[in-house]
C-alpha positions in Angstrom: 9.6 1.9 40.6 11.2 5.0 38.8 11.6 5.7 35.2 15.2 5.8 34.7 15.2 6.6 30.6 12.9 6.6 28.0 12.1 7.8 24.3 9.0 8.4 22.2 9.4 8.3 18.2 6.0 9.1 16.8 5.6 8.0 13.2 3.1 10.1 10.9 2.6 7.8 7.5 1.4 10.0 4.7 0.8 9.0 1.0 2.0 11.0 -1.7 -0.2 12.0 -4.8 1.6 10.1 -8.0 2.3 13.3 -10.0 4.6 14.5 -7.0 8.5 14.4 -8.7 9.8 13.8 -5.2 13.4 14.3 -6.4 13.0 17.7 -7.4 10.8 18.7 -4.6 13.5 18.0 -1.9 16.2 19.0 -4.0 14.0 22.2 -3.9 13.3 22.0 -0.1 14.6 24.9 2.5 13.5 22.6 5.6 14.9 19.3 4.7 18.4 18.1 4.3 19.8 14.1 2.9 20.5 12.6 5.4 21.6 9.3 5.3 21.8 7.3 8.6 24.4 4.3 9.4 22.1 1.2 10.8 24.5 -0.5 13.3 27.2 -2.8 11.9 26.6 -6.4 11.5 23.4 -6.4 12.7 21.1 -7.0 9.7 22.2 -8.1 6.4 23.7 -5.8 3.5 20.5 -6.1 1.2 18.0 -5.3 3.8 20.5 -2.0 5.4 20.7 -0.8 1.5 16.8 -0.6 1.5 16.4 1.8 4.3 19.3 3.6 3.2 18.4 4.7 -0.3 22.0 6.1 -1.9 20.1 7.6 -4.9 18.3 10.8 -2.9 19.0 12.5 -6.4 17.2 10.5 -8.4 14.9 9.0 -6.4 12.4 7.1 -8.4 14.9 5.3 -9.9 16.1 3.9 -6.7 15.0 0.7 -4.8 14.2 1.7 -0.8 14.1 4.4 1.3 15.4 8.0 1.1 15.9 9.6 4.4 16.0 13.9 5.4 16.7 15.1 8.3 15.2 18.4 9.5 17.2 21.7 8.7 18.9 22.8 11.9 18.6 26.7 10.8 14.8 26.2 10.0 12.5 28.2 11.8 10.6 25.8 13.9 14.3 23.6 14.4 14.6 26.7 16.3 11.9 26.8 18.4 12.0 23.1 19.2 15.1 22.2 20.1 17.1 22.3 23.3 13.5 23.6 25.0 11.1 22.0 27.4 7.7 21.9 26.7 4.5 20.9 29.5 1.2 19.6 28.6 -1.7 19.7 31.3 -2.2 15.9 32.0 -5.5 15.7 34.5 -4.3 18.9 36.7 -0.5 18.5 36.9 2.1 19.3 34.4 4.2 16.5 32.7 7.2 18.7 30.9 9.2 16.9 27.9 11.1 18.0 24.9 11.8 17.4 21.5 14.8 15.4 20.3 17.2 17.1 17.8 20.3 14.6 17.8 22.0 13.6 14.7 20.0 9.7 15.1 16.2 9.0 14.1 14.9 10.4 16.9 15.1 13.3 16.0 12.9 15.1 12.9 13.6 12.7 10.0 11.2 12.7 6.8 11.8 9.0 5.5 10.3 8.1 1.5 9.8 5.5 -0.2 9.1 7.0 -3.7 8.2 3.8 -5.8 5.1 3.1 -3.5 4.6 6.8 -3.4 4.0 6.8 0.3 6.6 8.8 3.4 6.9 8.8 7.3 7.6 11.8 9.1 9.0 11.2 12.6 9.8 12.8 15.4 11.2 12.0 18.9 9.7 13.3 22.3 11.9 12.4 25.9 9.7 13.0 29.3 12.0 15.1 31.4 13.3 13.0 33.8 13.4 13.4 37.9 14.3 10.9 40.2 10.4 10.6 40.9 9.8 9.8 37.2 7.4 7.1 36.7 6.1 5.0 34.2 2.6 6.1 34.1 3.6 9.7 33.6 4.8 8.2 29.9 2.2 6.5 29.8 0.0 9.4 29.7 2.7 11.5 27.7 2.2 9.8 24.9 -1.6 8.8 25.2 -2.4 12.3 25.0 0.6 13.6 22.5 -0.7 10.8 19.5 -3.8 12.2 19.3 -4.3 14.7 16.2 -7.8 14.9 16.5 -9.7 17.4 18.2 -8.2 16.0 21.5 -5.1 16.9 20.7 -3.7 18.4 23.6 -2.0 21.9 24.0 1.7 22.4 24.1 3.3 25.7 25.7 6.8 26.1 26.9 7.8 25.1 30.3 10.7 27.1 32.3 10.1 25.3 35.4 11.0 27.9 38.8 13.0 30.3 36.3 11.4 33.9 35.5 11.7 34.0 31.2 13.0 37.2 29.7 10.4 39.4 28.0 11.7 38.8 24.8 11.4 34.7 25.1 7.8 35.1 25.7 7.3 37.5 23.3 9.0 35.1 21.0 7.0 31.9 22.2 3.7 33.8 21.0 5.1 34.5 17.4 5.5 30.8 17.5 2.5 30.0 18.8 0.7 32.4 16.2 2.6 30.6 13.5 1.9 27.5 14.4 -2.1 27.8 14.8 -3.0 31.0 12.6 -4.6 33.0 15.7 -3.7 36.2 17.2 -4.3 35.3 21.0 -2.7 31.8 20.3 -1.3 30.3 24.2 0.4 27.5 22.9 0.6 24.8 20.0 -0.6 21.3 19.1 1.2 18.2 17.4 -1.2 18.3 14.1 0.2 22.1 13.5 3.8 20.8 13.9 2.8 17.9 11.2 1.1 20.7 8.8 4.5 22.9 9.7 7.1 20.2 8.8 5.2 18.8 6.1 5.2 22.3 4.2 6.7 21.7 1.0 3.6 19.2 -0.2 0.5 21.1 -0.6 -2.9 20.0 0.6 -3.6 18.2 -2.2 -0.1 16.1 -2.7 -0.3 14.4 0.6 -2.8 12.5 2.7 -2.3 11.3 5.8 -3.3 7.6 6.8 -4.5 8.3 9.9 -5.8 11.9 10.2 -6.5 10.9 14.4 -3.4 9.6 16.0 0.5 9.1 15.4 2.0 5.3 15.7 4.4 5.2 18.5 8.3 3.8 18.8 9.1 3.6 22.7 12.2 2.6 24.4 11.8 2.7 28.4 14.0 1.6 31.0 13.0 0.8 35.1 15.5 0.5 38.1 13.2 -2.5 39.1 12.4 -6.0 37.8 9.0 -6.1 36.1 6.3 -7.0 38.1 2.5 -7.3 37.5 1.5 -3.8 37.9 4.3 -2.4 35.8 3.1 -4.9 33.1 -0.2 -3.7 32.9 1.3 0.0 32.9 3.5 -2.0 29.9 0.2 -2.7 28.3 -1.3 0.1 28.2 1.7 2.4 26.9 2.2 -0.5 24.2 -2.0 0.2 23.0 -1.5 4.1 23.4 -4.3 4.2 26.1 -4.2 5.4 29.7 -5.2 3.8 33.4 -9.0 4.9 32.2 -8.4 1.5 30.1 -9.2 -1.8 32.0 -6.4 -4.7 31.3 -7.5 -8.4 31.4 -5.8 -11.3 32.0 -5.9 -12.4 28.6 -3.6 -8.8 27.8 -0.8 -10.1 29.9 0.0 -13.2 28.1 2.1 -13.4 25.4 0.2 -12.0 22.9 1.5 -8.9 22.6 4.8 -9.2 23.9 7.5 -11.5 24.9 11.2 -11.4 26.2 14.2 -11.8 24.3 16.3 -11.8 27.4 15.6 -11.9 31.2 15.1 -8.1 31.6 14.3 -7.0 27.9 10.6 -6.7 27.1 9.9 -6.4 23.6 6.2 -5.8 22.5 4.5 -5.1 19.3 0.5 -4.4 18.0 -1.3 -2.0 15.6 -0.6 1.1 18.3 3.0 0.3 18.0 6.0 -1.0 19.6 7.2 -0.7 23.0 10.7 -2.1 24.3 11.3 -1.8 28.1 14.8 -2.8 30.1 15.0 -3.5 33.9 18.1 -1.8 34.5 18.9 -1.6 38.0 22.2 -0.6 40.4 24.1 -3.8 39.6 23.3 -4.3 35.8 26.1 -4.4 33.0 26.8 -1.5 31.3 25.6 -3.1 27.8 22.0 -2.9 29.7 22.1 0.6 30.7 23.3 1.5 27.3 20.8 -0.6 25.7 18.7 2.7 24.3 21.8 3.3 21.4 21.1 -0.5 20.2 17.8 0.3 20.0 17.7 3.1 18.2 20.5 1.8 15.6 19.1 -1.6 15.1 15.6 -2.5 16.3 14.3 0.9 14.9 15.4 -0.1 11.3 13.9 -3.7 11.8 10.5 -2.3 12.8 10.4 0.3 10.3 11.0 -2.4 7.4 7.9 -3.8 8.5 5.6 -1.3 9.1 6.7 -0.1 5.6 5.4 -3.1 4.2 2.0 -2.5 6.1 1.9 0.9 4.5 2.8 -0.6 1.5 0.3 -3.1 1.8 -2.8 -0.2 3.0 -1.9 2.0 -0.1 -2.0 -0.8 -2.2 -5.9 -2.3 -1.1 -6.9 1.7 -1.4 -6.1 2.1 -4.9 -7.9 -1.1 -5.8 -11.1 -0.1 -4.8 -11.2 2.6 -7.5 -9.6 0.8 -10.4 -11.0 0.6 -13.4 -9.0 0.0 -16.3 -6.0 -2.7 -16.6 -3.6 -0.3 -17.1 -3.7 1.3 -13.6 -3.6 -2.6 -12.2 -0.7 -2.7 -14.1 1.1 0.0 -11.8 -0.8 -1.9 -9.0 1.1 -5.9 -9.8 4.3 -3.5 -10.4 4.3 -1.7 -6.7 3.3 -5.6 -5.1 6.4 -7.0 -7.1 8.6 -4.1 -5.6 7.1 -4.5 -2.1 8.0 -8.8 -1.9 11.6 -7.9 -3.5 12.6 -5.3 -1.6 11.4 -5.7 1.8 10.0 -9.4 2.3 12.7 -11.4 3.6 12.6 -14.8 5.8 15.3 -13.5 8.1 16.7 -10.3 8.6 19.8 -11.0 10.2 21.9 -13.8 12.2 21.0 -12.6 15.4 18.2 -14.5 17.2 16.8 -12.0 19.1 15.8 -9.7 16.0 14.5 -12.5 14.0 12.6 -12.9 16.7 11.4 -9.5 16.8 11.0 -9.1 13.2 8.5 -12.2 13.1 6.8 -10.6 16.3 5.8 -7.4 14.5 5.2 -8.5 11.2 2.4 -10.8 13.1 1.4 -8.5 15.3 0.9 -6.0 12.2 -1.3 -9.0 10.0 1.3 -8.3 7.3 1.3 -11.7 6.1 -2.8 -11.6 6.0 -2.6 -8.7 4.1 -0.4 -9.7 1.6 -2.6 -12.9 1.1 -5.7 -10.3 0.9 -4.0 -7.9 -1.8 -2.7 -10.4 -3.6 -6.1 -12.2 -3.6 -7.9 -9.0 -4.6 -5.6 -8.5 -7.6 -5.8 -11.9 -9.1 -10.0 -11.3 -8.8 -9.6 -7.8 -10.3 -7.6 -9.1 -12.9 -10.6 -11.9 -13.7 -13.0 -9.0 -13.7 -11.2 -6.6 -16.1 -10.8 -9.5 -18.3 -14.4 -10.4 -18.7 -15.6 -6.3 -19.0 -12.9 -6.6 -21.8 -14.5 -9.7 -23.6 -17.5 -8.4 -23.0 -16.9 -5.1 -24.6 -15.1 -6.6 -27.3 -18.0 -8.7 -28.2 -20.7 -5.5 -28.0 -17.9 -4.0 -30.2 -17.5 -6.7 -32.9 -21.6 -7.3 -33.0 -21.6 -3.7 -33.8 -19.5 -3.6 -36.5 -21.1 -7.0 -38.0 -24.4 -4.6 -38.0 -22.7 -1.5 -39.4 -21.0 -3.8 -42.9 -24.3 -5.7 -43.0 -25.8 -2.2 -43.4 -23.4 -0.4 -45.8 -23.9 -4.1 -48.3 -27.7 -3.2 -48.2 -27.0 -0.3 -49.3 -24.6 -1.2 -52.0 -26.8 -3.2 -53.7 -29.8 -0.8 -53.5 -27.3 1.2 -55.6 -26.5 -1.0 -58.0 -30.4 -1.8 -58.6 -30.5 1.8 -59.2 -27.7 2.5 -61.6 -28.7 0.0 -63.6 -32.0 0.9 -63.8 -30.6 4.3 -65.3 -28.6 2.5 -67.4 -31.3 0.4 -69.0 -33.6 3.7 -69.4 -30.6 5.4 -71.1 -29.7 2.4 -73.6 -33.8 2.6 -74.4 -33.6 6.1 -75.1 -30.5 5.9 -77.7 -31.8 3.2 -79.1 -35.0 4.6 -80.9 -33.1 8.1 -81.4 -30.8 5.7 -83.4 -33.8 4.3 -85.1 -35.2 7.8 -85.4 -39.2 6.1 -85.3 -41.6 9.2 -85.3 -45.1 9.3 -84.7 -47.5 12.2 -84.8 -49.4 12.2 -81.6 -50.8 15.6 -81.3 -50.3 19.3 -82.0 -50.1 21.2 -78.9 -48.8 25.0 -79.2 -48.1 24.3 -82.7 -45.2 22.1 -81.2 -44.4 18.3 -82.5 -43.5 15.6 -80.3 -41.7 12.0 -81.3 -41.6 9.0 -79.2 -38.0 9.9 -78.6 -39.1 12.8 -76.7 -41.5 11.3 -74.6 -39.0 8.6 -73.7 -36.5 11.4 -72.9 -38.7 12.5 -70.4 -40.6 9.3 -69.2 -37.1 7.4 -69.1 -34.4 9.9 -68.7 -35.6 13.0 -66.5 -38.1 10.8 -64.3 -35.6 7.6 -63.0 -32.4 10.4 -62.5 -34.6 12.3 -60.3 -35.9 9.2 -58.2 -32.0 8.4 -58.5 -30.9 11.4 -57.1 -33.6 11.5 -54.2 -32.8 8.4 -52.7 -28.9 8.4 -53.6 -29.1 11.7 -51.2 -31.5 9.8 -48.4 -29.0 6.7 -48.4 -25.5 8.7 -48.3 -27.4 10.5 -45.6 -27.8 7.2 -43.5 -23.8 5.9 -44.4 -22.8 9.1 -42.9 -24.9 8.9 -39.9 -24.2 5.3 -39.3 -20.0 6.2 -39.6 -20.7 8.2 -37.0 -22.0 6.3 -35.4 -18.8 3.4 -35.4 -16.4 6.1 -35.1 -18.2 7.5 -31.4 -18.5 3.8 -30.1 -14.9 3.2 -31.2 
């Protein structure tokens, strides 16, 4: 069995911090370029087309959907992609491929969805094709090219039997020690093509959702009808792994995949999606040309529902660290936007993608976490509600304290003016009266009653006045401060 045809689109979901203006940083971008791609005609319906085909690039966080860039052709690493072959070193022999650069989504394309804050860069690999092809050697292909971790394999540049010119080579390790930062650099890896094409966000305005491996979008097509052993080879490229992984039984079934027509496999799980074609000598020419269709229809259905799974992830992230209703707020706002804009019952009135739309968003527990999220929300919303009560009543019990405090105080000073008062009426009252009485000589100096009232009456109380006037404006202060720091 030979692998006639077959293409590789590796998604790379990324969030993007919220203080990112996405508008003006594309408008400011050198490596990106709108593009705005045509999904096949009267395939899926107007309203679900318009979403993955955001007119408003401009303004972009004004507009409902997706905005979609393409990679600048005059670029630097455009350059040094395209229209090459590339080799990785798969277990002792070479498997050779290269990167797509066509006008269509396989090749570079940066697709956002500002409202969610969250992009997919993409990318397209081919293996280069013999007439001994097979599907294994994809297989391993793209085991080995999703990983971004430290297994990430290395990429140099094939030329096959042909003896490159000095100056390619020379110009292959300027690339190479671009691409990884090191002098003696031999070659490059996928995660420094990410870090290259995602150049415009700094560090700290994107974060990838999965820092270890890409999600994978393949297309094959076999001169053979499927037997068992191609379906477990079907298996394994539809899970990302390689013939090191056992298959069951139970992985054969219909779990993962089913078949939309006699010789179209269609499959779908949290790896990806992978949609094969037996195509051999005698098929129709609507078979053998079965990879446009593909790429103009089922791509677009697929992506509309793995956007709402990273719609969905971003969403349960930010939960866990709110705090305050007004980020929950943003939270209900971005679920509302999700169900409009990309939840739909059917897609189009085709059978076959309906059918595939259902397949993936089960396969992808979208539906489970749209229950979760929405379940998490309504609990969150419960919470914030009773810290609110809660805080309100500590609040309100304070205040009852702080006016109970301020009437004590009142009416100590009341007690104490009028006790002034009443010392002061004394006092003019004998002076009115002028009653004298000769009590002693002392420093040949004579003293009334008046006098000693003056002082027992007048000087003594305003002092005691004075001193604790002072000690209880010095508490009303302390205790405003008090309400104002809690408030």
């Amino acid at each position: 069995m030979r692998l006639t045809d077959s293409i590789t689109i590796h998604y790379i979901p990324f969030h993007i911090a919220e203080n990112v203006d996405i508008s003006a940083k594309m408008r400011e971008s050198e490596l990106w370029q709108y593009h705005p791609i045509k999904v096949e005609n009267n395939t899926l319906y107007d309203h679900v087309a318009d979403f993955m085909n955001n007119k408003m690039h401009d303004d972009a966080a004004n507009g409902n959907g997706c905005v979609i860039y393409s990679l600048n052709s005059k670029s630097q690493i455009a350059s040094r992609l395209n229209n090459k072959i590339f080799r990785i070193d798969a277990k002792g022999h070479d498997i050779s491929f290269k990167f797509c650069n066509d006008k269509k989504m396989s090749s570079p394309k940066l697709v956002l969805y500002p409202k969610i804050s969250i992009g997919v860069l993409t990318f397209g690999v081919e293996i280069n094709h013999t007439e001994n092809t097979i599907p294994e050697e994809l297989m391993e292909l793209n085991y080995m090219l999703h990983k971004l971790d430290k297994q990430a394999p290395e990429i140099t540049r094939f030329y096959g039997n042909k003896q490159p010119h000095e100056k390619s080579l020379e110009n292959d390790r300027m690339f190479y020690k671009k691409m990884s930062g090191q002098e003696d650099a031999v070659g490059f890896t996928i995660p420094q093509i990410i870090n290259a094409m995602l150049a415009d966000f700094s560090n700290d305005e994107t974060r990838l959702v999965n820092k270890s491996r890409t999600h994978l979008f393949t297309y094959l097509q076999i001169d053979k009808p499927v037997d068992k052993q191609f379906k477990e080879t079907y298996v394994r490229i539809l899970r990302a792994e390689n013939a090191n992984y056992a298959i069951t039984e139970n992985d054969l079934d219909s779990k993962y995949f089913t078949q939309t027509f006699e010789n179209i496999y269609v499959g779908s799980c949290l790896e990806g999606v992978v949609i094969a074609v037996s195509a051999g000598d005698d098929t129709t020419t609507f078979i053998k040309q079965y990879k446009s269709r593909v790429l103009l229809c089922y791509f677009w259905i697929y992506f509309l529902v793995y956007i709402q799974r990273l719609a969905l992830i971003h969403i349960t992230s930010c939960i866990t660290s709110i705090k305050h209703a007004d980020k929950l707020s943003l939270l209900v706002e971005q679920l509302s936007e999700i169900k409009l804009n990309t939840y739909f019952p059917d897609i189009s009135d085709y059978t076959q993608h309906n059918e595939f739309y259902k397949l993936c968003s089960k396969n992808l527990n979208n539906s489970v976490y749209l229950e979760s999220v929405s379940d998490k929300i309504s609990s969150l919303y419960y919470m914030l509600d009773r810290q609110h009560q809660e805080k309100e009543e500590i609040h309100n019990n304070q205040l009852r304290k702080i006016n109970e405090e301020e009437t004590e105080f009142s009416n100590q000073m009341n007690q104490r003016i009028a006790l002034l008062t009443s010392a002061q009426i004394c006092f003019a009252a004998m002076v009115f009266f002028d009653v004298s009485i000769n009590i002693f000589k002392l420093c040949n100096f004579r003293y009334s009653i008046g006098e000693i009232i003056l002082m027992a009456f007048c000087v003594v109380p305003v002092g005691y006045f004075i001193y604790h006037a002072a000690k209880l404006i010095s508490l009303a202060r302390k205790k405003t401060k008090q309400k104002r720091h809690k408030k």
